[in-house]
C-alpha positions in Angstrom: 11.4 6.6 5.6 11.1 3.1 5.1 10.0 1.8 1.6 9.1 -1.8 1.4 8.8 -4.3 -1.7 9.0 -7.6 -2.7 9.0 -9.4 -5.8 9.4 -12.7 -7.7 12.2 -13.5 -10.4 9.7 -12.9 -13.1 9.4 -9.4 -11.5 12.9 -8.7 -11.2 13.4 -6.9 -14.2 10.7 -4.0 -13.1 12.4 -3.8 -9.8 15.8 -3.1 -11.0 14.8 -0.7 -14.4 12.1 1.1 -13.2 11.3 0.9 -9.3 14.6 0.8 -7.7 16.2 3.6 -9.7 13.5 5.7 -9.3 13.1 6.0 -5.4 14.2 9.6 -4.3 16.6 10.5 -1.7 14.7 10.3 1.8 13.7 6.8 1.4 15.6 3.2 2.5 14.8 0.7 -0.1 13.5 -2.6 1.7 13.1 -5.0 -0.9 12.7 -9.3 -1.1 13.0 -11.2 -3.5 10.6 -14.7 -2.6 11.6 -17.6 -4.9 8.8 -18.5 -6.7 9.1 -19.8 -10.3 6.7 -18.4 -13.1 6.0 -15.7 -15.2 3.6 -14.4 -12.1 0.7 -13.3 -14.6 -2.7 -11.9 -12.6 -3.8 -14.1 -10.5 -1.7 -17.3 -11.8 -0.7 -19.6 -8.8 2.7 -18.6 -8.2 1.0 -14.5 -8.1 -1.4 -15.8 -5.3 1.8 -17.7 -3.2 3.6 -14.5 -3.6 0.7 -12.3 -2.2 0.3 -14.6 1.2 4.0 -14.1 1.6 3.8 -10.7 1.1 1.1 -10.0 4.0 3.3 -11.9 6.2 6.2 -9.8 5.2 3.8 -6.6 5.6 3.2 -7.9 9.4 6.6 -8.5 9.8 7.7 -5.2 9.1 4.9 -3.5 11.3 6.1 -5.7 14.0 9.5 -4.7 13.9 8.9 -1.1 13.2 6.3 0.2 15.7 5.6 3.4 15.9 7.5 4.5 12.8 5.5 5.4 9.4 6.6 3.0 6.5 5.6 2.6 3.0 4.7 -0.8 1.1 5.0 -0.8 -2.5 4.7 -2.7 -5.8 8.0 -2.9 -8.0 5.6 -2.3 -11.1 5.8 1.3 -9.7 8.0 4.4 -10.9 8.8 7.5 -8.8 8.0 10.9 -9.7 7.7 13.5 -7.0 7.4 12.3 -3.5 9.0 12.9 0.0 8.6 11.8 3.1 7.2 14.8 4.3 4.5 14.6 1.5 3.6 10.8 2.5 2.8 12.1 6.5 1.4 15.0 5.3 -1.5 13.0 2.8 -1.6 10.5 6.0 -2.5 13.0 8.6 -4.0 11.3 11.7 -5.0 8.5 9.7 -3.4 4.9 10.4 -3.1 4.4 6.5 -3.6 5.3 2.8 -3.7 3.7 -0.2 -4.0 4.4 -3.6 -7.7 4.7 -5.4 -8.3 2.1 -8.5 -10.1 4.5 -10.3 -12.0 8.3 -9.9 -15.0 6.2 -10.6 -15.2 3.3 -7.9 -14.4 3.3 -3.8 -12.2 0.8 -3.9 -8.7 1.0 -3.0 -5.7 -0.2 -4.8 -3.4 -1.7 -2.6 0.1 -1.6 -4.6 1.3 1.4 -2.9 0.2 2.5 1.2 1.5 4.6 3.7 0.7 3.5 6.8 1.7 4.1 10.6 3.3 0.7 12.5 0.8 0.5 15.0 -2.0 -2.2 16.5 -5.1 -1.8 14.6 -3.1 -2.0 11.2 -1.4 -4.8 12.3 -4.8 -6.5 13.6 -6.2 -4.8 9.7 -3.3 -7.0 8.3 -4.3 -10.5 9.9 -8.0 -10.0 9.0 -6.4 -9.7 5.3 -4.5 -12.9 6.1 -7.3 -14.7 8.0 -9.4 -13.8 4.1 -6.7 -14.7 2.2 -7.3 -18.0 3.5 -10.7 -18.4 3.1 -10.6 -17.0 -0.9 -7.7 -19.0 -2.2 -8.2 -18.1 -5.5 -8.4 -14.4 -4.9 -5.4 -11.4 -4.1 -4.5 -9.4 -1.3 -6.7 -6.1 -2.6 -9.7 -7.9 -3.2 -9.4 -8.9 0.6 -8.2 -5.4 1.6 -11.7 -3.9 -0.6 -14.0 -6.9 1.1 -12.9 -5.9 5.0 -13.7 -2.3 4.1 -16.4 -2.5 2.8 -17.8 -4.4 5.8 -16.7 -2.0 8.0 -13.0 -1.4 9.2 -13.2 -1.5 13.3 -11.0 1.0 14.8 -8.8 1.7 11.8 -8.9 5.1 9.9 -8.1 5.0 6.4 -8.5 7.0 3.5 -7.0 7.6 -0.2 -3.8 9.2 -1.5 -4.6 12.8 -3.9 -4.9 11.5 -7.3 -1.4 12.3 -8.3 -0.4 8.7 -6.8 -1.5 7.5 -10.4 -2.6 4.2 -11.9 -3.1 2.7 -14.9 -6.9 2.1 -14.1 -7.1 5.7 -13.5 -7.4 6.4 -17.6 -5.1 6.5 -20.2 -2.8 8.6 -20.9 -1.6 9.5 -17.6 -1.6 13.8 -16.6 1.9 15.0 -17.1 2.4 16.1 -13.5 2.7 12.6 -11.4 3.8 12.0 -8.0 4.3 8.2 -8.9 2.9 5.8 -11.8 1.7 2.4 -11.3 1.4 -0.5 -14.0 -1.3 -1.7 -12.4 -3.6 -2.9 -15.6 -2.3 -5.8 -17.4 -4.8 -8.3 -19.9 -4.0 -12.2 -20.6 -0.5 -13.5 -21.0 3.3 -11.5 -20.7 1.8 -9.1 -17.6 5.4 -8.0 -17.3 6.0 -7.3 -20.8 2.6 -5.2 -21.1 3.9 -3.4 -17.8 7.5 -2.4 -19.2 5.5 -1.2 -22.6 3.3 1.2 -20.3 6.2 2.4 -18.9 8.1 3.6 -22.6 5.5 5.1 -23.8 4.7 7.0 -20.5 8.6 8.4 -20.7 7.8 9.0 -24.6 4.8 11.3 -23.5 7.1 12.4 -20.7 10.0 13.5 -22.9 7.1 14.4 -26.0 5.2 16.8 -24.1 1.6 17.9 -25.4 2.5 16.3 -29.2 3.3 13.2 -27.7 0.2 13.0 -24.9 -2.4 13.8 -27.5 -0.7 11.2 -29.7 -0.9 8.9 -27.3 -4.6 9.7 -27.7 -5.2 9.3 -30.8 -3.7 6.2 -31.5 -6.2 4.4 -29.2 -9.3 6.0 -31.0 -9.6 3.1 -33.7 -10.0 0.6 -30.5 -12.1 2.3 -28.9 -14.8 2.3 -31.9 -13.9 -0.9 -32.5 -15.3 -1.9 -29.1 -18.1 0.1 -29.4 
């Protein structure tokens, strides 16, 4: 199966520590690397050129691989436990899936779909583009989340199980993880907060239940603090 990604220079560095070495056997790594300069921080300029170039890289690739089932991810993304088989299996007879943002809203998170190469995703996919151009100032998901919402046509969608983790899905992460995405990030060095995530996720990894209630713990004082 057919895993696609792309990614700026200031992204690099999560695509070759922690996405590319993690994608299991059964999958062909499709990645691109678009030359934009930056640190590509949350909705910074050269983050909104990168997500118009990645729609028309996700139209490319539905164009040129109809009929197969392909996968679109974000680099800030590290494999657990998935296969092929489990990707069509959580599609079913649906066109595509994506990732929740959180157990608490119905939005979607669009770093990480499954979908099938087929005409009403591609039509899905210049409706995105079409919005994309209308909100200059906003990113592919927020799109993806409006077009839902107003009703998606003759596409069938739905969500991944909640093992396709993200980082707005809570804190700390359950042990047992298909994949985990760095989606959160706040203010400046978006990449730096990102690769942090991901230590102290192995350290509860490697930890076990010390190291996950620990992880707990130490995020107590803040939370009063905000309180």
């Amino acid at each position: 199966m057919r895993i696609f990604c792309c990614f700026t220079p200031a992204h690099e560095v999560l695509f070759r520590k922690i996405f590319l070495p993690s994608v299991p056997a059964g999958f062909e790594a499709e990645p691109t690397e678009i030359a934009l300069e930056g640190h590509g921080d949350f909705l910074s300029p050269e983050f909104l050129q990168c997500i118009k170039k990645k729609i028309d890289l996700v139209l490319k690739s539905i164009t040129d691989h109809r009929g197969e089932v392909i996968v679109w991810s974000d680099v800030d993304i590290r494999f657990f436990k998935i296969s092929p088989d489990a990707l069509e299996s959580a599609l079913g007879q649906r066109e595509i899936v994506f990732q929740k943002e959180s157990p608490r809203l119905s939005d979607v998170n669009t770093g990480f779909f499954v979908c099938r190469c087929t005409e009403p995703v591609s039509g899905f996919f210049h409706k995105v583009a079409a919005d994309l151009e209308r909100h200059g100032g906003e990113n592919e998901q927020m799109a993806i989340n409006r077009i839902l919402r107003e009703g998606s046509g003759d596409l069938s969608w739905g969500y991944l199980p909640a093992s396709y983790y993200a980082r707005t899905h809570g804190w700390p992460p359950p042990r047992s993880l298909a994949l985990y995405h760095a989606n959160y990030t706040k203010g400046a060095d978006g990449v730096g907060q990102k690769l942090s995530q991901f230590q102290e996720m192995e350290r509860i990894r490697q930890g076990g239940l010390p190291a996950w209630l620990w992880s707990i713990a130490r995020r107590v004082p803040g939370h009063f603090r905000r309180s």
